[in-house]
C-alpha positions as CSV (number, residue, x, y, z in Angstrom):
1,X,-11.2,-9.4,17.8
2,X,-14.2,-7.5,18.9
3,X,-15.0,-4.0,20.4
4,X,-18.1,-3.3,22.1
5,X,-19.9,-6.3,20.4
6,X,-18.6,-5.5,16.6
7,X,-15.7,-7.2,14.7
8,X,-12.8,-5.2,14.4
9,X,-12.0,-6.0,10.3
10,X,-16.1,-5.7,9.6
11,X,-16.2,-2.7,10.8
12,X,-13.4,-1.0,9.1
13,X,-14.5,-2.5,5.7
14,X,-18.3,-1.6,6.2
15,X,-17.1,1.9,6.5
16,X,-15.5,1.5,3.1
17,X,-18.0,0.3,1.4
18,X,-20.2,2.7,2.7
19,X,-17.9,5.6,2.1
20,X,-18.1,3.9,-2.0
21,X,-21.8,4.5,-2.1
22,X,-21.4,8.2,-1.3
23,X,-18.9,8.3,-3.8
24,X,-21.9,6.9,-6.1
25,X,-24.2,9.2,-4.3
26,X,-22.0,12.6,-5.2
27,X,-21.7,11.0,-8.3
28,X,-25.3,11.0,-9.2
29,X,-26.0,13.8,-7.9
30,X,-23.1,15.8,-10.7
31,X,-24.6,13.5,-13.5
32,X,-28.3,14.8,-12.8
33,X,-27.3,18.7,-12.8
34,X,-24.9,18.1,-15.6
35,X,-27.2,16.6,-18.2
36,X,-28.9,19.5,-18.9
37,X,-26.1,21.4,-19.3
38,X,-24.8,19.3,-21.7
39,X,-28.0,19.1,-23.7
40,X,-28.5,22.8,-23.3
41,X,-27.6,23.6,-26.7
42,X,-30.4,21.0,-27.9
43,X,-33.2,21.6,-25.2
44,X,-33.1,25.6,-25.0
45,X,-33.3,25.4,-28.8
46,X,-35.9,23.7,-29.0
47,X,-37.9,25.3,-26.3
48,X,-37.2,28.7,-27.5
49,X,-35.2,29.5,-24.6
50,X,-32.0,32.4,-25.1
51,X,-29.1,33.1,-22.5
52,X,-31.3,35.0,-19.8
53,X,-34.1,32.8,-20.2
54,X,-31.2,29.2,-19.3
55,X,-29.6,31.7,-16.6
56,X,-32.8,31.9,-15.3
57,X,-33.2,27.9,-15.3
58,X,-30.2,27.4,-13.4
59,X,-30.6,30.3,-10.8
60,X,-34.0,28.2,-9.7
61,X,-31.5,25.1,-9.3
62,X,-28.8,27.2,-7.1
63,X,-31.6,28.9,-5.0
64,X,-33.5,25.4,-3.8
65,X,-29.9,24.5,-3.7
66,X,-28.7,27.3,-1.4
67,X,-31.9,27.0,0.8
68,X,-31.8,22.9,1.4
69,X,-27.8,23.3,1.3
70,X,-28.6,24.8,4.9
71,X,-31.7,22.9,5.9
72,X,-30.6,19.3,4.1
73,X,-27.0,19.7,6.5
74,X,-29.3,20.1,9.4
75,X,-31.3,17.2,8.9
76,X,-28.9,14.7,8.4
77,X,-27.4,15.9,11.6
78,X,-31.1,15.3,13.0
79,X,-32.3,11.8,11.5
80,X,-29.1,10.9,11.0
81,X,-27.3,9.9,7.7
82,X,-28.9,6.6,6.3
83,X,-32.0,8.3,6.3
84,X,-31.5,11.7,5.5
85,X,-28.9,10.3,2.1
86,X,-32.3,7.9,1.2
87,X,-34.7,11.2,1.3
88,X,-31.8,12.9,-0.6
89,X,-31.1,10.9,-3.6
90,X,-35.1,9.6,-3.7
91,X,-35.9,13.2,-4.0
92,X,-33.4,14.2,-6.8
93,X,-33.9,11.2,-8.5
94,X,-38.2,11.8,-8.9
95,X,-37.1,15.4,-10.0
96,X,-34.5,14.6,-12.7
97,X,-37.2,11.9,-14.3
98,X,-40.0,15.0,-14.3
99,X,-38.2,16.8,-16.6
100,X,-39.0,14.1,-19.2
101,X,-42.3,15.8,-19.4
102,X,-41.7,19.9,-19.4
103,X,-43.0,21.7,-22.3
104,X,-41.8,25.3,-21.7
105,X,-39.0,27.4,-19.8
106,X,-41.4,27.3,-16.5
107,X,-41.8,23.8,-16.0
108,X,-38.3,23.4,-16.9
109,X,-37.2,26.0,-13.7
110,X,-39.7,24.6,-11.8
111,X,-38.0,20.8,-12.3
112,X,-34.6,22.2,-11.7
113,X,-35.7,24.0,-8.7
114,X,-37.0,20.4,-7.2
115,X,-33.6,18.9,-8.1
116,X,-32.1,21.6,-6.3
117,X,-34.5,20.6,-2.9
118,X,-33.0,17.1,-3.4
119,X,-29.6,17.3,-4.3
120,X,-29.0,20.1,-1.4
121,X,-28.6,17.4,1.3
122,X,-26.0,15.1,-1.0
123,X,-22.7,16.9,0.3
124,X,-23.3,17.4,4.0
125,X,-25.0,13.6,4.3
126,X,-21.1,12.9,2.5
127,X,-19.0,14.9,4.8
128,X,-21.0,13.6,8.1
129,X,-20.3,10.1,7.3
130,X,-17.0,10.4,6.7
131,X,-17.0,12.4,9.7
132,X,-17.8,9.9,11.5
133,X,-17.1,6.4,10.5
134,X,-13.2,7.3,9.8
135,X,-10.3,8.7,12.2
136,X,-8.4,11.4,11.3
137,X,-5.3,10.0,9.4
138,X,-8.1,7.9,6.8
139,X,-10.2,11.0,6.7
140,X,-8.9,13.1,4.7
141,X,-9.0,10.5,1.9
142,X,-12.0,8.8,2.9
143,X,-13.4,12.8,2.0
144,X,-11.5,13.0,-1.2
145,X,-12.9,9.2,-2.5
146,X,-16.6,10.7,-0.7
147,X,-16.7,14.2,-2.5
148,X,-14.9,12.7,-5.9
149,X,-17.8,10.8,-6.6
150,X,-19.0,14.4,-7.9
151,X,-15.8,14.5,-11.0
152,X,-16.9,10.9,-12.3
153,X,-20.5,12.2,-12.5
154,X,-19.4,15.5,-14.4
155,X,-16.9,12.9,-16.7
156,X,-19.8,9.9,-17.3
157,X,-22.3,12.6,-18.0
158,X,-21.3,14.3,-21.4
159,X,-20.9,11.0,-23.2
160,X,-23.3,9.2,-21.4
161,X,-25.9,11.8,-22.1
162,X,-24.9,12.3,-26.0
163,X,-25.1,8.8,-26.2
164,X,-28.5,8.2,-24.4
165,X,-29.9,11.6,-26.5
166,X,-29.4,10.0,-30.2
167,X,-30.8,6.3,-28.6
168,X,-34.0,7.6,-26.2
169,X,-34.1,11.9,-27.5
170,X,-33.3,13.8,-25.0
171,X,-36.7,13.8,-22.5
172,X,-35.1,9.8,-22.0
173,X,-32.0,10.9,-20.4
174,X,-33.3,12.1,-17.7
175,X,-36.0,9.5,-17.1
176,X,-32.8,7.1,-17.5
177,X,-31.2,9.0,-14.8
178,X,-34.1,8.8,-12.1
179,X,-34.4,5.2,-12.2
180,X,-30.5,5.6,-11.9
181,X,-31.1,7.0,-8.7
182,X,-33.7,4.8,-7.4
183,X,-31.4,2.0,-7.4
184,X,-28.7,3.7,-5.7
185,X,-31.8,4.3,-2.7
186,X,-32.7,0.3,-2.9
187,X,-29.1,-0.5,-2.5
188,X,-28.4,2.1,0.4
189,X,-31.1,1.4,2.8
190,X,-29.9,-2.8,2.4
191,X,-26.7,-1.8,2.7
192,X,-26.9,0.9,6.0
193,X,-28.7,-1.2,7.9
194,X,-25.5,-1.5,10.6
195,X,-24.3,1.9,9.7
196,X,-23.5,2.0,13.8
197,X,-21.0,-0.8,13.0
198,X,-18.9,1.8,11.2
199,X,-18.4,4.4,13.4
200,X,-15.1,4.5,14.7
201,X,-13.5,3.6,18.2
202,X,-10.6,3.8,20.8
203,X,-9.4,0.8,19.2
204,X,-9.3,1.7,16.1
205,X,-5.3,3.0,14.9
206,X,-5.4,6.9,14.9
207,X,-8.6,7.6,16.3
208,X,-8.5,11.0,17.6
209,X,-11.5,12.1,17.9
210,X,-12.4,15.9,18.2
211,X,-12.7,17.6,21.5
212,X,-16.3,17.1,22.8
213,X,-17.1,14.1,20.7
214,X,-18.3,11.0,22.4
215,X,-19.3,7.6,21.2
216,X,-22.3,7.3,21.1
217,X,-23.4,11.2,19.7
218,X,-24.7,13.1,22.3
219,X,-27.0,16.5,22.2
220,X,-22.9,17.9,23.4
221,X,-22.4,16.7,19.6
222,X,-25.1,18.9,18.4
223,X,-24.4,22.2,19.4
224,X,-27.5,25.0,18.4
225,X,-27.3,26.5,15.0
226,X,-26.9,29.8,17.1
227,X,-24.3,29.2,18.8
228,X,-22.5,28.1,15.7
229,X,-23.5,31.3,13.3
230,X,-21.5,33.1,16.5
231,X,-18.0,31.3,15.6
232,X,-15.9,33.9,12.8
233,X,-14.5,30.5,11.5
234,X,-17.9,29.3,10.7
235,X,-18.5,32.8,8.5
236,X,-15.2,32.4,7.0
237,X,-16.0,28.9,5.3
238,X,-19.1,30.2,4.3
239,X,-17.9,33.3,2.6
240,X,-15.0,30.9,1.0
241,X,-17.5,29.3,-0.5
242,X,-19.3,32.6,-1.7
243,X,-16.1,33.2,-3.3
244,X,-15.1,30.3,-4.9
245,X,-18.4,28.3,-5.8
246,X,-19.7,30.5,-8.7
247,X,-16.3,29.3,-10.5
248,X,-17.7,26.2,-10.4
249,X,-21.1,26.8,-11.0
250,X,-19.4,28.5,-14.4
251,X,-17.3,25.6,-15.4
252,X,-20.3,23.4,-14.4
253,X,-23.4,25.4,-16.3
254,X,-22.0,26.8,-19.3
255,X,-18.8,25.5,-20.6
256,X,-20.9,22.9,-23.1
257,X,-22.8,26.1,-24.4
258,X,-19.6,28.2,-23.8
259,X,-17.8,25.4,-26.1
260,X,-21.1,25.2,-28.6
261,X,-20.8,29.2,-29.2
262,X,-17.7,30.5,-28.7
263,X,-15.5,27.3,-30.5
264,X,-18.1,26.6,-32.8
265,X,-18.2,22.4,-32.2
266,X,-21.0,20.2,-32.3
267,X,-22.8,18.4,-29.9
268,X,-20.9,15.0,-30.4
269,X,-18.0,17.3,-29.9
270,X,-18.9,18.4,-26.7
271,X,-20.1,15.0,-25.5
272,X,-16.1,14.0,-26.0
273,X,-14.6,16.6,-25.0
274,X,-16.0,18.6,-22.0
275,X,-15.8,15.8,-19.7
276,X,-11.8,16.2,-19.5
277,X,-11.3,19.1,-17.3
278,X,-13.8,17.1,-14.4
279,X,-11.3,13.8,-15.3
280,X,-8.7,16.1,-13.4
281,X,-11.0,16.9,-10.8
282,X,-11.5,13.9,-9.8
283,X,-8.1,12.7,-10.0
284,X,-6.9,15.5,-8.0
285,X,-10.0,14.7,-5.0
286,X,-8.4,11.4,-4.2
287,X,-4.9,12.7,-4.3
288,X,-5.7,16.1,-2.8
289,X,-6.9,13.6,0.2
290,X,-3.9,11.2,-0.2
291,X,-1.6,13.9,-0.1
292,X,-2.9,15.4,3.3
293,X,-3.5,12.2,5.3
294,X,0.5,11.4,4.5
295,X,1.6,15.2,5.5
296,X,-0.1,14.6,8.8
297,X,0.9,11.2,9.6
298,X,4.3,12.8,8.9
299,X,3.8,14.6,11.9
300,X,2.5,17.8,10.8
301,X,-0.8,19.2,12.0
302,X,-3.9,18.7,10.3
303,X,-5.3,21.8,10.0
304,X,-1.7,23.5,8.5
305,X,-1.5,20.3,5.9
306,X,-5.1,21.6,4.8
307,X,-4.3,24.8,4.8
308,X,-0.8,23.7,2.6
309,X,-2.4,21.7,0.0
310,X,-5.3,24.4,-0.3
311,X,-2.3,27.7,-0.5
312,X,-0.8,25.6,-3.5
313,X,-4.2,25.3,-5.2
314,X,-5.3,28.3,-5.4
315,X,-1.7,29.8,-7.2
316,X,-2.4,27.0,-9.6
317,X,-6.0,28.3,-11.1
318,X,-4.4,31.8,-12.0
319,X,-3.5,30.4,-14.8
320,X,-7.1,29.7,-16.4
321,X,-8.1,33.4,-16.6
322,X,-6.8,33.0,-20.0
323,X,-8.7,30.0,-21.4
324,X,-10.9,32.0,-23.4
325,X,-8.2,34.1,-24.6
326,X,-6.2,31.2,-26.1
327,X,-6.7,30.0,-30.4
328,X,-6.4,26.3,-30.1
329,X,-9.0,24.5,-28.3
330,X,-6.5,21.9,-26.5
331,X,-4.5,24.5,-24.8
332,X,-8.1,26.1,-23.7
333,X,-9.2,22.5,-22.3
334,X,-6.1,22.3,-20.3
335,X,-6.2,25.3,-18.4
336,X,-9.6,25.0,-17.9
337,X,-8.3,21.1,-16.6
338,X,-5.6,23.1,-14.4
339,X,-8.3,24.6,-12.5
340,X,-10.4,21.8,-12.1
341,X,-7.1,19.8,-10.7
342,X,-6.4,22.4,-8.6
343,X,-9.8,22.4,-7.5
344,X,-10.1,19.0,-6.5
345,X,-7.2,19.6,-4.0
346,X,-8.8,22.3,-2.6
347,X,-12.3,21.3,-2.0
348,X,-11.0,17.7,-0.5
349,X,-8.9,19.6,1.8
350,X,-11.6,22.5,2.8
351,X,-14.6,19.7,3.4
352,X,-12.2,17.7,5.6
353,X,-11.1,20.9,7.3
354,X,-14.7,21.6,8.6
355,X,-15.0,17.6,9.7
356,X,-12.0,18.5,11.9
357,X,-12.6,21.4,13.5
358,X,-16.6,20.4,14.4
359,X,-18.1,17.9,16.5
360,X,-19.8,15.2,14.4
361,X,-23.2,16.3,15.1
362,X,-22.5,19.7,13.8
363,X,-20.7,18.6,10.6
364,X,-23.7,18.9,8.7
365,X,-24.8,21.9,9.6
366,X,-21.8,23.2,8.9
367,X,-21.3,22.3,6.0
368,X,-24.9,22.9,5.0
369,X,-24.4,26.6,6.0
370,X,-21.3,27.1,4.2
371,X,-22.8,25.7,0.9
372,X,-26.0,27.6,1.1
373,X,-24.2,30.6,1.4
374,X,-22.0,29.1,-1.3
375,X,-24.9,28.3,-3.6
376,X,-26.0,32.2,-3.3
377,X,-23.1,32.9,-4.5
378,X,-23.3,30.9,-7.6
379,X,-27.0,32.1,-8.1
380,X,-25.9,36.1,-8.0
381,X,-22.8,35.0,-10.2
382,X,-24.7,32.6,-12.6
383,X,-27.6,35.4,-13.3
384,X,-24.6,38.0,-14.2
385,X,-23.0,35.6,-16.1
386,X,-26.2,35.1,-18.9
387,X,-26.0,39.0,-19.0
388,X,-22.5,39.7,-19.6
389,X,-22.3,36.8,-22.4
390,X,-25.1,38.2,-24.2
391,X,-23.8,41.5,-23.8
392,X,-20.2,41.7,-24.3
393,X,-18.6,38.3,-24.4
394,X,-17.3,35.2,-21.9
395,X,-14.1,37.2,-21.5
396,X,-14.5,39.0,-18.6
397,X,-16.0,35.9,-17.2
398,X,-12.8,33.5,-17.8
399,X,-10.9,36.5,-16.4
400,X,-12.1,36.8,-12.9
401,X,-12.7,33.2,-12.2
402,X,-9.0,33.1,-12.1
403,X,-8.5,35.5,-9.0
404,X,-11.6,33.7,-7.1
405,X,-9.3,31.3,-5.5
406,X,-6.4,33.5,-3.9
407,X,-9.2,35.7,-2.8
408,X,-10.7,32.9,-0.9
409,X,-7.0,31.5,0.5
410,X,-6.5,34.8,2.2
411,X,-10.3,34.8,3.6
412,X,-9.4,31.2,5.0
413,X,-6.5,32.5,6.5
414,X,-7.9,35.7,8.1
415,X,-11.0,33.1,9.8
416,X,-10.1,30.0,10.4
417,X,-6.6,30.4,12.7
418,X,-6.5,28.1,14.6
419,X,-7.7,24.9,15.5
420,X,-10.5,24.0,18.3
């Protein structure tokens, strides 16, 4: 059976196997920011760097971040997603080997900040394919499997990096994980060559495309950034994102040194044990996505079975407000595993919430805008954070990052009302 020229069955699995290299491509992209984090006990150490000095490090990640969050979303809405995901990951991956070489806490920024340039395009490149190759019962999943890349890369990384850091020292870790990423480019541009071919059409079973969209994109598809900053729901993502992304920027920066300090464990330790809580994560993307496509093929709408899934989320991360509070170090990995779980429901659900509600050339920019703003967010939070620690203690930290989410849910609910 064809339609317009392509084969029915190719085209539904090219889109799979497309959708599993941004699952690599997220994937990447959390085992490059995380391998400092995890040798962050090591590396500041021997660099003479204290808890401003690594704040500082990671604020010049979040703010390249938070700037090509924004541009890197409009891009790949521009050129398109085969090449704006190869400019991406080919950009990342030449940062994360320079690192290899730093000598100080400047050219260490300065290589983080680069990473930051590359990695910003990652997530709206992820969310505009899936936009657009799948229909809207397989979307929601295709997101979660997408986006969940991101927990496998947070999971590989702490033993994977331990492991690589007593065979190559620790500058070979992140040449290892450049040449990681060059392969992952080689393998995309073969691959993407008939990315067309995946696009969805009338044909295919529960294809409802968004009002406005057309096959093929038009400039309709692509509506001015302007025009877009004007819509409240577009601002409420964004400050979502404010709210809720310097939790993860926390669980993502400093829970190795947070582990190293505060529980007193070693660096093998950490290697087996901070990996769990993203485990969950990404357990709960695929299932967060799962869960939603079945809701809405049962007939409910897609925008309240986001909206459901996300609601339940954000009761569950109360509950880690108190994993720095608690003595034994399992009961402390598990909540901070709750949160992670109940984050992975509620970012699936929130990404494929904008990919409904947008046409597919404005997916992107979207998304870009929202995790720009989110990014700034992290970077006020994740300067504060080095401050309070070496001030008073991660207490108060652990504390609010438990209220971020219901925060956020009632934001959601005040913007984004109803759907276009």
């Amino acid at each position: 059976m064809k339609e317009n020229g392509i084969p029915t069955q190719p085209r539904r699995h090219l889109r799979w196997w497309l959708c599993g290299l941004l699952f690599c491509a997220t994937a990447l992209s959390f085992l490059d920011r995380q391998v400092l984090s995890v040798l962050a006990p090591v590396v500041t150490d021997q660099l003479g760097m204290d808890n401003v000095a690594y704040a500082h490090v990671t604020t010049a990640f979040l703010l390249s971040y938070a700037v090509m969050f924004l541009v890197g979303g409009r891009v790949m809405d521009l050129v398109g997603t085969r090449l704006g995901m190869a400019l991406s990951v080919g950009l990342w991956s030449i940062a994360s080997a320079l690192h290899a070489a730093v000598r100080g806490a400047g050219q260490l920024g300065f290589c983080r900040f680069l990473l930051g340039v590359g990695e910003g395009g990652c997530f709206p490149g992820a969310a505009k394919g899936v936009a657009e190759w799948f229909p809207q019962r397989e979307r929601a999943m295709a997101m979660g499997i997408a986006i969940g890349g991101a927990s496998l890369g947070a999971v590989v990384a702490p033993p994977m990096t331990v492991w690589l850091s007593e065979v190559f020292g620790w500058r070979g870790v992140f040449l290892t994980t450049g040449l990681i990423g060059a392969t992952w480019v080689i393998v995309w541009w073969a691959m993407s060559r008939n990315i067309a071919g995946a696009i969805p059409t009338a044909g295919d079973r529960g294809h409802r495309p968004p009002a406005g969209v057309n096959d093929p994109e038009t400039s309709a598809d692509r509506p001015p950034l302007l025009s877009l900053l004007g819509r409240l729901d577009v601002w409420g993502l964004a400050i979502v994102r404010f709210i809720v992304d310097p939790v993860f920027y926390f669980y993502m920066f400093w829970i190795p040194k947070y582990l190293s300090a505060e529980r007193g464990i070693s660096q093998q330790a950490i290697g087996a044990l901070s990996w769990i809580p993203f485990l969950a994560l990404g357990i709960s993307n695929v299932a967060g996505g799962w869960v939603s496509d079945r809701m809405v093929r049962a007939g409910l709408s897609a925008s309240a079975a986001r909206k459901w899934i996300m609601a339940a989320a954000a009761l569950l991360t109360v509950a880690s407000s108190f994993a720095g509070r608690v003595a034994g170090l399992e009961t402390a990995l598990a909540m901070m595993s709750l949160l992670m779980f109940a984050h992975g429901f509620w970012v699936t659900n929130y990404v494929t919430l904008i990919g409904d509600r947008f046409p597919k050339g404005a997916v992107g920019t979207v998304m870009g805008f929202s995790g720009a703003v989110g990014a700034v967010g992290g970077m006020l939070a994740n300067t504060a954070i080095g401050s309070v620690v070496d001030h008073f203690s991660y207490g108060p930290v652990w504390l609010v990052s438990g209220l971020m989410y219901p925060a956020a849910f009632v934001v959601l609910m005040m913007t984004v009302r109803r759907p276009t």
